[in-house]
N, C-alpha and C positions, 0 to 999 in steps of 0.2 A: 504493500500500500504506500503512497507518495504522502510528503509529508501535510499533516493533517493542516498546521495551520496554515498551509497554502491556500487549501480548498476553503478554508474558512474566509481566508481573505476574499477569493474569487466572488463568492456566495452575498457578501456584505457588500462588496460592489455593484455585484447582480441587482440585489433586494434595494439598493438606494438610486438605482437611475428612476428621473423624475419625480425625485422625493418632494411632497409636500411640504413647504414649509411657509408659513405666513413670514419670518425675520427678515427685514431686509439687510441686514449683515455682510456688507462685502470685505474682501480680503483683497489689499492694496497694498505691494509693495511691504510685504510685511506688516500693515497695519491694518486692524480690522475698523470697517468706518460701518458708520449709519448705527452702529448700537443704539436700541430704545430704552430709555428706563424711564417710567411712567410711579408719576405717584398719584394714589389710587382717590378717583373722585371723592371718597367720604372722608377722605383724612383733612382736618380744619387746615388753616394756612398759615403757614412756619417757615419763611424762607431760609431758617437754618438748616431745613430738611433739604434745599439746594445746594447750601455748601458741603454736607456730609455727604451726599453724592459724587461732589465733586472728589472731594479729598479721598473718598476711598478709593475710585479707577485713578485718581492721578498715583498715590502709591500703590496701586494693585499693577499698573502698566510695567516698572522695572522686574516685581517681582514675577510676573508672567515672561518678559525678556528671560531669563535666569533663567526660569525655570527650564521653559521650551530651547537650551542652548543658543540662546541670542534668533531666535526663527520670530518672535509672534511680540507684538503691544497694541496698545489699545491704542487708538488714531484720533477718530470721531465719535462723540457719542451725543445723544438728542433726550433731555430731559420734557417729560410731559407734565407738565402743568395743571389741574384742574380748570375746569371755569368758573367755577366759582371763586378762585384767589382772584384780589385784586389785578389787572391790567396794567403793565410796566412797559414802558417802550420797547425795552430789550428783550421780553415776549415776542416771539412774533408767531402767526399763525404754522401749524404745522401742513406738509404737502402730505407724503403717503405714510407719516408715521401714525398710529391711532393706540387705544390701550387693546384692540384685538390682536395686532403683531406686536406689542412691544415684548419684550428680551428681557427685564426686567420689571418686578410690579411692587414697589414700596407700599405695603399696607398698615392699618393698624391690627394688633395680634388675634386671628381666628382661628382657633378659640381662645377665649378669655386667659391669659397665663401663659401663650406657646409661642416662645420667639423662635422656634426651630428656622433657619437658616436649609431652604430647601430647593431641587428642580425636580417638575414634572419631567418623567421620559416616559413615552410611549413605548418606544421602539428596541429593537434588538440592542446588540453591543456593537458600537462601531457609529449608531442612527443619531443623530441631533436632535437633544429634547428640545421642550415646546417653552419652558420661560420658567425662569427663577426667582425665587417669592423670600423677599424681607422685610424685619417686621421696624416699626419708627425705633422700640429699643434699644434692637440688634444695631443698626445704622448709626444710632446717636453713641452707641459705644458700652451701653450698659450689660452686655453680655458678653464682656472681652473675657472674663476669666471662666466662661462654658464655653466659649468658641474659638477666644485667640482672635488677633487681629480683624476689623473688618475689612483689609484689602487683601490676608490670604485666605481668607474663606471665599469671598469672590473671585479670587483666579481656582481654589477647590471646585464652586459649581459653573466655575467658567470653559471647566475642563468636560462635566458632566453634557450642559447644554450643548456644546461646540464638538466634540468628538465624542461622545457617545461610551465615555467608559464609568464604571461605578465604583463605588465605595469599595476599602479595602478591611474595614473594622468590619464587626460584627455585633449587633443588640443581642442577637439573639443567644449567641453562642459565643462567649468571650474568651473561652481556652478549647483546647484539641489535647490530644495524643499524638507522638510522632517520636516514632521509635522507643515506644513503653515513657518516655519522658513529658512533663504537662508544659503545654505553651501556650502563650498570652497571642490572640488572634490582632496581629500585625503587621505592617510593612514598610521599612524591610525588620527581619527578624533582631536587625544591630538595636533598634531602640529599647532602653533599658528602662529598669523600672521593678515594683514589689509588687506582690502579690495580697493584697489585704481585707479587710472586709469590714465595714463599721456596723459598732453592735451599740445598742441603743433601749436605755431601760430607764424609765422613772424621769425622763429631762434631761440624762444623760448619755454620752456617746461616749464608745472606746474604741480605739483603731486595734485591730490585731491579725494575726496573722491568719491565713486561710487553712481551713480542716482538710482533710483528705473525704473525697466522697467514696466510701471502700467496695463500692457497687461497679459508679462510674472510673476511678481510678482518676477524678477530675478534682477538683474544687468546688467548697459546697457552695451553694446557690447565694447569691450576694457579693461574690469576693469579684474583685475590681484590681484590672491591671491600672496601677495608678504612676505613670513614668516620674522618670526623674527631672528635674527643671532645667538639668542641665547637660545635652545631649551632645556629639558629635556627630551624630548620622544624620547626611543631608537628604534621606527618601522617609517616608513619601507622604508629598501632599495629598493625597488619596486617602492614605490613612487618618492623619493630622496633622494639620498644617499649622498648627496650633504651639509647635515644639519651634522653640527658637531653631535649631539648626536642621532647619526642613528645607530645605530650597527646592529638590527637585522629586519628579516623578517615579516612579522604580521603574527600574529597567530587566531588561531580561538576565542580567548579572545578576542583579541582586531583590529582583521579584523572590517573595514568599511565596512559592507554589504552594505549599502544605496547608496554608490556611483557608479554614472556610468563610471565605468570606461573597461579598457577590462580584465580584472584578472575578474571583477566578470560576465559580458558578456561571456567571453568564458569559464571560469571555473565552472559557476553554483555557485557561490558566493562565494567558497571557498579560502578561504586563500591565499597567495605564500604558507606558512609553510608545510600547509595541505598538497597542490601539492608535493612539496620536500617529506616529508615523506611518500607518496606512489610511492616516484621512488624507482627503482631499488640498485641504490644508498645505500639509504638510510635503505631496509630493511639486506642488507649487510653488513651492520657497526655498531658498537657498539662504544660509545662517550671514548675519548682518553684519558688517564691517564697521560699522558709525553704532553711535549711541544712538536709542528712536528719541522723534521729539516727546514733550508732553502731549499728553490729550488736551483735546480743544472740546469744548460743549457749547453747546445752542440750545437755548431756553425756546419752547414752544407753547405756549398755550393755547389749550383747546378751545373753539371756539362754538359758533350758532352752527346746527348741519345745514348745510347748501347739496342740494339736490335736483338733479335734472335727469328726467324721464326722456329715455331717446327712443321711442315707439316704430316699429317695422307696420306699416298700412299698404305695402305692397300686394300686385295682385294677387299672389300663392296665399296671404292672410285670411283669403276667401274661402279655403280648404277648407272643411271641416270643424267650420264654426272656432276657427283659430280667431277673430277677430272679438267674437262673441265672449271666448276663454280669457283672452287678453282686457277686456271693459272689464270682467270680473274681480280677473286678481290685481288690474290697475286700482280699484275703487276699495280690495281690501287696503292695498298699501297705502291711499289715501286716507280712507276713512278712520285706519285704525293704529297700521303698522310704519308711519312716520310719524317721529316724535313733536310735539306741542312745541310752538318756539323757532322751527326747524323753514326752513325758506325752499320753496321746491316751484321748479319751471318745468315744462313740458316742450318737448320737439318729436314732429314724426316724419317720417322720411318712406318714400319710393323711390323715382329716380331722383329725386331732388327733397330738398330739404321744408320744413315748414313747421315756423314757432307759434304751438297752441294756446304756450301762458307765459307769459315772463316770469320772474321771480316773484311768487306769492310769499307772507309768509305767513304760515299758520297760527294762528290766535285763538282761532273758533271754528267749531261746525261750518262756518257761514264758508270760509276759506278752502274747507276741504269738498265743502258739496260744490265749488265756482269750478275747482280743480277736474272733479269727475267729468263737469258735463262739456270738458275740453279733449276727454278719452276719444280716439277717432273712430269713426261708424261704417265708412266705406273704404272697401280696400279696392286700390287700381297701381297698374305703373309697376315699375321693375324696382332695385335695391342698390340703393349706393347710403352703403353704413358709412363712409369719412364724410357723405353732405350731412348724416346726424349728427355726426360727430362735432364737427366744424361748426355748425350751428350751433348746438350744446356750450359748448366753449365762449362764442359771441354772447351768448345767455346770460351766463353766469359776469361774464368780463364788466357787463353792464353793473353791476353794483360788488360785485367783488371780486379778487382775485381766483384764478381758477386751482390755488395750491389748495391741496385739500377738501376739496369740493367732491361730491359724487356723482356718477353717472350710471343710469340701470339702462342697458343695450337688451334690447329684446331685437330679436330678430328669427326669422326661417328660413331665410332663402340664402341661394350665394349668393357669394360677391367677389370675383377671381383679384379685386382692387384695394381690398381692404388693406393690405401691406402700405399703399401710398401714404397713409397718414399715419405710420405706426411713430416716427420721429416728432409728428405732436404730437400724441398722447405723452410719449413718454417727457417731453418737457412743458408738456402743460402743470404737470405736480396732480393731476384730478388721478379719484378711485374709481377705477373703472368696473363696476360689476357686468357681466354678461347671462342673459338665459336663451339658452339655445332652444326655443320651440319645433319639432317636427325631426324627420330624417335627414332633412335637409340645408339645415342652416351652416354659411361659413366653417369651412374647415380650419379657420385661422381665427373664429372667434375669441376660443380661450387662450390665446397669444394677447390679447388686452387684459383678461383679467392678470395672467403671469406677471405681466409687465407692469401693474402698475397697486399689485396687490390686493385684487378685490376678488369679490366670490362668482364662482362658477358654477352656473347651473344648466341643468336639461331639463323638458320637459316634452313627453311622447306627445301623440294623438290622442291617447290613451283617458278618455275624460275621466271614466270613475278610480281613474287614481290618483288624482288631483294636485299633479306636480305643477303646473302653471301658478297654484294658488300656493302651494308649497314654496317655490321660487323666489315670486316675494313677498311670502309670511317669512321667510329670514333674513330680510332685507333692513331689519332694525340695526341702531347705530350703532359705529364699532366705539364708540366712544361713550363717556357719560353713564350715569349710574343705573344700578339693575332697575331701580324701583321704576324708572323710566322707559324701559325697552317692553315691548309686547312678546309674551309668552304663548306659543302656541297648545292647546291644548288637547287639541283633537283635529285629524283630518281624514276624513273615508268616504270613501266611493263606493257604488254601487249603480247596478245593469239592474230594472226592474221589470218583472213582466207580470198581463194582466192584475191591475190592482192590489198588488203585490206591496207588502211595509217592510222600510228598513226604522229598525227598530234599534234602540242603542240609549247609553248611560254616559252624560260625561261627568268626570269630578271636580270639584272645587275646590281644593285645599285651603288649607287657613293660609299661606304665604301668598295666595294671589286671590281674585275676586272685584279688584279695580278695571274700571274700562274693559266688561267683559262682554263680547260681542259673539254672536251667532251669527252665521253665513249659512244661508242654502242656497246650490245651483239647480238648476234644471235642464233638459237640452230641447224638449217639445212644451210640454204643459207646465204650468203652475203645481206641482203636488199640493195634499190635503197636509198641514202643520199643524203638529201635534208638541206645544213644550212645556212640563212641569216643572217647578224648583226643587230644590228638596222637602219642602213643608207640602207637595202637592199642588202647589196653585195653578193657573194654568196662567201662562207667560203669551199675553196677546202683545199686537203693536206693529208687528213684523211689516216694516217698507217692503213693496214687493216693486221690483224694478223691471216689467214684462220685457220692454224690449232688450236690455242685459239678462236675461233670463235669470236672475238671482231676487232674495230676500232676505233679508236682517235685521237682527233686533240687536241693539244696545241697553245690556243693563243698565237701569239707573244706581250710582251708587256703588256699593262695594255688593257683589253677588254673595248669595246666602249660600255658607261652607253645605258641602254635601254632595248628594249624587242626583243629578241634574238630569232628567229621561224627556225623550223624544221618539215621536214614531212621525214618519213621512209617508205617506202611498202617493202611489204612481204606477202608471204603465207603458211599459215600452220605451223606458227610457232612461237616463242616465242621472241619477242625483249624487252629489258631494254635501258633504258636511263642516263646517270649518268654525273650532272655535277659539277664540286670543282671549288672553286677559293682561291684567299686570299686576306687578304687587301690591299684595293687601296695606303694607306700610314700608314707609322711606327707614324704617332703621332696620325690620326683620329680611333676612335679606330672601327673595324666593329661591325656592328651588330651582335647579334651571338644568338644561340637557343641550350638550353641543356636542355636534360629532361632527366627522370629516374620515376620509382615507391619507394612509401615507402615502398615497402617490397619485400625481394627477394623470398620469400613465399608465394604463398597463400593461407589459408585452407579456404576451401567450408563450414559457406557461409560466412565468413569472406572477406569485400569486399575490394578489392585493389583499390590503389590513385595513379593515374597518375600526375605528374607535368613537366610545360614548361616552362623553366626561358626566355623570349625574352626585350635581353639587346643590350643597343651601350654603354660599357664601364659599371659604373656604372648609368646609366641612364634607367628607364623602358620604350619600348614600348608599348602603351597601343591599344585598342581596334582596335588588331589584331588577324586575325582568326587564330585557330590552332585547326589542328584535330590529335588525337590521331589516329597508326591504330595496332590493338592490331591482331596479329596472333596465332591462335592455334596450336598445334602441327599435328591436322588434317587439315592444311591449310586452316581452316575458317577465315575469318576475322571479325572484328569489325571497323566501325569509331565512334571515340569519338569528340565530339566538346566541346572542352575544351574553361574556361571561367575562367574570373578574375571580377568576381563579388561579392565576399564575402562573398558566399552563398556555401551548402552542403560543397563539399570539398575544396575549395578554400578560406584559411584563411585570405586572407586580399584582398580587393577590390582596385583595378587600383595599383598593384604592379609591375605589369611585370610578376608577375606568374602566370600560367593559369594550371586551374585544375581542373579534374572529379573524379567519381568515374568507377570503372568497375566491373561489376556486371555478365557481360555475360560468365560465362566456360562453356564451351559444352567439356572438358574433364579434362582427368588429365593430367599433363606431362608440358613440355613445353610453354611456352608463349614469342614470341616477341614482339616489343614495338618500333614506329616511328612514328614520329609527324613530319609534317606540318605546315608551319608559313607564311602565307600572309599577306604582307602591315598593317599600324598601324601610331598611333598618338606616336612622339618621346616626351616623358615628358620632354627635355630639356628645353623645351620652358615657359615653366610652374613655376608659383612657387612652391619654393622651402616649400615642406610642410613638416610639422614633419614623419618620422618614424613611424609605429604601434608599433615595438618594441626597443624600444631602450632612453638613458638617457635622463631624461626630462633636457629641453633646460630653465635654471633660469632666468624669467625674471626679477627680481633685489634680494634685500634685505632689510631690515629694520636694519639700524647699528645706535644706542644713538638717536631713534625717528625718523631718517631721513629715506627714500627711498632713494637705492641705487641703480639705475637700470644700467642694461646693455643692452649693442648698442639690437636695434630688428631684425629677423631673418632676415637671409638676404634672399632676392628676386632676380631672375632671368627672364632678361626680362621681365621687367613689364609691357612692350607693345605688347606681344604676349602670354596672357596666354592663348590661346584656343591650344597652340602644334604644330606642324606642319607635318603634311602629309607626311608619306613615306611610298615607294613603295619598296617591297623585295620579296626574296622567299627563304626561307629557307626547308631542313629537316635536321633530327637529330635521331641520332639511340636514342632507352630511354636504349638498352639493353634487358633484358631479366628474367622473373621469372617464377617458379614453381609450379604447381597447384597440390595442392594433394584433396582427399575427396570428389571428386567431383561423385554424385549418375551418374547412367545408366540415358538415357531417359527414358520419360518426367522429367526434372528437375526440382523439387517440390521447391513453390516459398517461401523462406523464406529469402526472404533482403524485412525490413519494411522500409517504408521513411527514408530520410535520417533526421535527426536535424534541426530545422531552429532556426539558428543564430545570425538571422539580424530586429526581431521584433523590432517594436518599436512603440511607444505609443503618442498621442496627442490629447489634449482636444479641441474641439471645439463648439461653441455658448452653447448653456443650457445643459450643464454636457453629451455633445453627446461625446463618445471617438474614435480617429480615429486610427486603428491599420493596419500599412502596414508591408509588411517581403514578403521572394522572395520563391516561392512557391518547397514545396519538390517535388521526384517523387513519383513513386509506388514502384517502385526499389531506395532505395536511390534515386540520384538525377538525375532519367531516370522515364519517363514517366508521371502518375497522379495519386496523391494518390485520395483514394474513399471520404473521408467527416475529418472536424477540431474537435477537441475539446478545447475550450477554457475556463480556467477557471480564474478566480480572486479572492481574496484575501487583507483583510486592513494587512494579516502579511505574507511578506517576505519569512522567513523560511516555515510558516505553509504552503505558496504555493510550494514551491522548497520540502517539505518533505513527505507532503500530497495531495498531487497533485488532486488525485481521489475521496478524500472527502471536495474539496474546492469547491465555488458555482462558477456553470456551466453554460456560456451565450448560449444563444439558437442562436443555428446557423443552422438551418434549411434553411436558404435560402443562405447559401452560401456555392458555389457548387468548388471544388479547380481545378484553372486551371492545365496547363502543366507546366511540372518540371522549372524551371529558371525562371516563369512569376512573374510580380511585383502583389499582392496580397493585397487588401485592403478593408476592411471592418470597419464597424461604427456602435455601438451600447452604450444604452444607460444603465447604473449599476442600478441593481435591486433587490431588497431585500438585501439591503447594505446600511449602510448609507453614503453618500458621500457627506458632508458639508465643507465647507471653511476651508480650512488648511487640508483636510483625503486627505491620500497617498494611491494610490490604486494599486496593482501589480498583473500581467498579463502575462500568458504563455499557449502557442497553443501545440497540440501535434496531428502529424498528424497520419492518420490510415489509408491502404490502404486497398484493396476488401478481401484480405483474413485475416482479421483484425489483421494484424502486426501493431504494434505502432513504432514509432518513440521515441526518448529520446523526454524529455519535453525540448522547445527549451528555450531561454534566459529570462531572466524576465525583462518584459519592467514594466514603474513606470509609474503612473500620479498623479500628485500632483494637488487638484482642488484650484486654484486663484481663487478668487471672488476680484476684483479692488475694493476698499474701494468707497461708490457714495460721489461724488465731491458736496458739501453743495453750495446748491444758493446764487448767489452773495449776498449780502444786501446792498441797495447803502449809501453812505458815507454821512450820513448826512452836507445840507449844515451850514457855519456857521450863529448862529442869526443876522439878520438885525437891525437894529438900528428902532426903533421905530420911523414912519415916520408918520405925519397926515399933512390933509390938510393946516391949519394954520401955520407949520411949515415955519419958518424964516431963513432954511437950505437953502444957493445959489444954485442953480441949481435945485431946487426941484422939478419943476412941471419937468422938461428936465427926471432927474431920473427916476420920475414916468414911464412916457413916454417911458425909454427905458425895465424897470424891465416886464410891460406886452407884449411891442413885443418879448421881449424873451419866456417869456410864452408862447404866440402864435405860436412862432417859435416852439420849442419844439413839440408841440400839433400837429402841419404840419408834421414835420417828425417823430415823436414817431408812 
């Protein structure tokens, strides 16, 4: 077999062409420019909050120079503003930066007590997380002695965000075995330090040393590698960057293989270093002769949204009541889904261009009903998208600049000219969103949203699946606070024949119930409307709009918590459902569901990853169902039931993100993407547990012999850590990607199981090893793979490099369940030696029926303990008696006697 982590590398390149990413992050010359760090609309106004930004990337920039061998510093970076801080000249408006791409998000602590220093990663080892979260204490300096500087902590998650590697500690498991010896889980193994455990009774604490666990052959539960203050090992920020003489990365020298930690779980035991030098990055740059400059920053604040509608009225519009779909979900985004405050113009184009409204701005109902009835009614003429475009532009120019400005491009038809204006768009600063309506629209359209960082959608023929409305129900603002953005709550379709009811429930949570609006379409008749609250009532009022063939009611007020039912009839035709709200108050923050793919590409058979973020603020909802429903440009659909298990494509278990993989194209072209979110456990409730990714939290230090500890993490609700119960219903567009490559039928199966991840390893009674892990598919993580291979190894690398000539357990009798099942098996090491203190390592790879492999998944450890046997008492010899005879003239003699053998006796009765 050829060596493993070549394949690995191959496979990470494979999986990252046309990666998703919202950052606009470029890499200049060794300097990374356009960094976002956005401080979060609720936080009041502190412009000292601007200086401490500044201060920590101006010293974070040398120590990322260092670190990276003189290759990387920070360049440019773009601080976001609220709007509601006062207005300073030196503000100025932002172009394509907003708080949905920003790179950084300065918040105040969610939850109450947790300044954990953290980044979201989605993705494999190797993939660029999604943005890194601190909290005002962390920043202002108050947690230097749990984290260590604030400008190495930011080059620690600057490393996670930007190349894709993780943590090298471990929460969970803070010592190992290795070679019968106990080791503190670190990197590199040179950092020194005791082994200790603080014991705590009545108001007071004592430091002392750690017990032997005689089971585990570990350390008992509590004891803490606590390092020394004063170190010479310059690796690794990965672990702690927190130790003065940390400077750099570990490299393949002096990488800890042994420990478990997640760099060598999820990377295949590979370095951080390693990982960095097969980024993108890194094969781009060549190490820098000069000092870098300092970083420079630009102050942006966020302003009023500015929006302009660029409508397609072209002849093809005429298809299929395309025109009809379009008045619809213009009137929702009018009506409902552009925020109060917000200035929006309208432009619609054929062969040529034509402005419906100039810059309105929204105050009142009055403003948004002037808007609707500028929606175009006749479609004629052919498509030239740059005369909307161009127009759009003039639009906006007339009372403001076009940086930062939006634009929603509907279009269906080509345009082989669209390229001609792609040099405006990109220097106009505007966000370009796209929705591609029908088979047929520009092949080049999602070349504007690329380019200029806006969202990308499709939307079929297909009416009862109501992606046109879908498209832009997510078209709320990338900026400005949750309590302000419209929440969708429900969207479904439905074909009805003779007088047939769709019949259904939506919910109301208590986080939302503001500005909550009901949408019905129709495609021939008015349906018969049927809608109760929760208390029963019957919900009259409904505007019916015949020739837009829709109807809608706005609640007055905040909508009454509950399960809200409707029944609709109809025949022979096509009805949608569509309901928004928003939150029920500006401080609770709602629940909210965003999802998207990692890649706005996809080549056949390169599989795509869907992910669900379902959040109340910074808080995960956990074990809530979410289904993916992935649509084809031929109207097929897929549902995906997406999971936060920690298994195939979902990187981190009970995060709040839920993720699959998608395996299924049945063609090329097009693909839409909407998820589903039912009820779940609010992790508020729960303690407060470390991060998977993010700066290890120092439990104390050792300063002139002493242990220095600091206060322990803090806990949340310690009387309710089971969660608490909540009921919702969310959806959420993900958007939209591309499928190219994809063969004619039958579609020959080449996606082999997906990786598993989550092995893991324990010894039990006489050298029996017990190995669990969460079972692949056939297709990646859909269906059953055909049979395991598992093999072992006393050496580490020779398992990870030679995989196929390492000795092979017989697994003849274990047959692999279905894709996500928990997976467990027990056997005992053979033709091996395996004595007291031998470390033995362990990796599965699975094979499905047309014998596709899998990568070889994690490499789980067992180290065999044999408890030392505990030596028989020997009893305490008593001490000599005095020499007693009968003649003896000692007082009490014969009494003595008397009592020395009922003791005997006694003895003799109960022994």
């Amino acid at each position: 077999m050829g060596s493993f982590k070549s394949s690995v590398f191959i496979l990470v390149l494979h999986l990252l062409e046309g990666t998703l990413s919202d950052s606009l992050i470029q890499l200049n010359n060794n300097g990374y420019e356009g960094i976002v760090i956005a401080i979060d609309p609720n936080v009041p106004e502190d412009e000292t909050i601007i200086q401490q930004i500044k201060d920590m990337v101006t010293q974070a920039s040398p120590y990322l120079f260092e670190a990276t061998e003189k290759r990387f510093y920070f360049k440019n970076v773009a601080i976001l503003i609220p709007e509601k801080w006062k207005t300073k000249p030196e503000y100025v408006r932002p172009k394509l930066e907003t708080y949905k791409n920003a790179d950084v998000l300065v918040a105040e602590q969610n939850p109450l007590g947790n300044d954990e220093p953290y980044t979201e990663q989605m993705g494999r080892c190797g993939e660029k997380g999604e943005r890194i979260h601190f909290t005002l204490d962390f920043l202002a300096g108050k947690k230097f002695s749990q984290y260590g500087p604030q400008e190495r902590v930011f080059v620690h998650e600057w490393a996670h965000l930007r190349w894709g590697v993780y943590d090298e500690y471990n929460n969970d498991q803070k010592f190992y075995l290795s070679n019968g010896k106990k080791e503190a889980v670190r990197c590199s193994a040179g950092i020194s330090g005791k082994n200790v455990i603080k014991k705590c009774q009545g108001g007071s604490c004592i430091t002392k040393s750690c017990k032997l666990d005689k089971v585990t052959g570990l350390y008992e539960e509590g004891c803490e590698f606590i390092p020394y203050d004063r170190q010479t090992e310059p690796a690794s920020i990965m672990f702690s960057q927190s130790i003065d003489s940390v400077v750099k990365f570990c490299t393949e020298k002096n990488h800890n293989k042994d420990a478990p930690n997640p760099q060598n779980r999820r990377c295949n035991l590979r370095s951080t270093w390693e990982v960095i030098q097969d980024s993108e990055d890194f094969k781009k740059t060549t190490p820098m002769t000069t000092q870098p400059l300092t970083p420079t920053f630009s102050l942006l604040q966020i302003g009023q949204r500015i929006v302009c509608l660029v409508l397609d009225k072209s002849g093809s519009m005429a298809t299929g009541d395309r025109l009809k779909r379009l008045n619809q979900a213009g009137k929702l985004f009018l009506l409902q889904i552009v925020e109060q405050g917000s200035w929006v113009g309208m432009v619609t184009f054929d062969s040529a261009a034509q402005v419906q409204s100039e810059l309105i701005q929204i105050n009142s109902g009055t403003e948004r009903d002037a808007l609707t009835k500028s929606l175009p009614t006749v479609a004629t003429g052919g498509t030239s998208i740059c005369s909307g475009l161009r127009s759009a532009f003039a639009v906006i120019m007339k009372k403001y600049p076009t940086d930062g400005a939006e634009i929603v491009l509907l279009t269906d038809g080509e345009d082989n000219t669209i390229s001609s204006c792609f040099n405006e768009v990109k220097q106009s600063g505007a966000v370009i969103h796209t929705v591609a309506l029908g088979p047929s629209a520009a092949k080049e359209l999602e070349e504007l949203s690329k380019m200029t960082g806006g969202l990308q959608t499709y939307a079929s023929d297909q009416a009862q699946n109501n992606g046109l409305i879908d498209a832009f129900g997510a078209l709320s603002s990338g900026n400005g606070v949750d309590s302000q953005r419209a929440i969708q709550l429900e969207s479904k379709g439905v074909t009805l024949q003779n007088n047939q009811w769709m019949n259904g429930t939506v919910l109301v949570d208590s986080t939302v119930g503001n500005d909550t609006l009901f949408l019905i379409t129709w495609t021939t008749q008015p349906p018969q409307i049927l809608l109760r609250d929760p208390s029963g009532n019957k919900q009259d009022g409904f505007v019916m709009d015949t020739n837009t063939k829709m109807a809608y009611l706005q609640i007055p007020g905040t909508a009454k918590v509950g399960m809200w039912s409707y029944s609709l009839q109809a025949s022979s035709q096509t009805l949608t459902l569509t309901v928004t709200s928003r939150a029920s108050s500006a401080t609770l923050p709602p629940i909210t569901v965003t999802s998207k793919m990692n890649k706005d590409t996809g080549k056949f058979p390169s599989p795509m990853a869907v992910y669900a973020k379902v959040h109340q603020g910074a808080t995960p909802i956990l074990r809530a169902t979410v289904t993916a429903v992935i649509e084809s440009v031929n109207g097929n659909t897929v549902n995906l039931e997406l999971l936060d298990n920690g298994a195939g494509a979902d990187a981190t278990k009970d995060d709040g993100i839920y993720s699959r993989y998608f395996t299924a194209y049945d063609t090329n072209g097009r693909y839409s993407v909407k998820v589903w979110a039912l009820g779940g456990i609010n992790a508020a409730g729960q303690k407060v547990t470390p991060r998977q990714n993010g700066a290890m939290y120092i439990p104390g230090w050792i300063e002139n012999g002493e242990v220095k500890w600091n206060p322990p993490r803090p806990e949340i609700n310690k009387n309710d850590l089971q969660g608490k119960q909540v009921c919702f219903s969310r959806t959420s567009s993900g958007g939209s990607f591309v499928a190219s490559g994809v063969p004619l039928a039958p579609i020959p199966d080449l996606f082999p199981p997906c990786q598993i991840t989550d092995l893991q390893a324990k010894i039990h009674g006489d050298n029996f090893i017990n190995l669990t892990w969460t079972a692949p598919g056939d297709d990646y993580d859909h269906g059953r793979a055909h049979k395991y291979i598992i093999k072992i190894s006393a050496n580490i690398l020779d398992l990870r490099d030679k995989f196929n000539d390492s000795l092979q357990v017989n697994t003849s009798d274990l047959i692999p369940k279905e894709a996500n099942s928990k997976e467990i098996f027990v056997f005992t090491p053979e033709d091996i030696t395996f004595e007291n203190g031998t470390d033995l390592f362990i990796a599965v790879q699975a094979v499905d029926k047309s014998n596709l492999k899998s990568e070889i998944s994690n490499i789980a450890r067992v180290s065999l303990f044999i408890p030392p046997e505990t030596p028989p008492e020997i009893p305490t010899p008593s001490p000599p008696c005095p020499d007693i005879s009968v003649n003896s003239t000692i007082p009490g003699l014969h009494v003595l006697k008397i009592m020395w053998k009922w003791l005997g006796e006694l003895q003799l009765t109960l022994g």
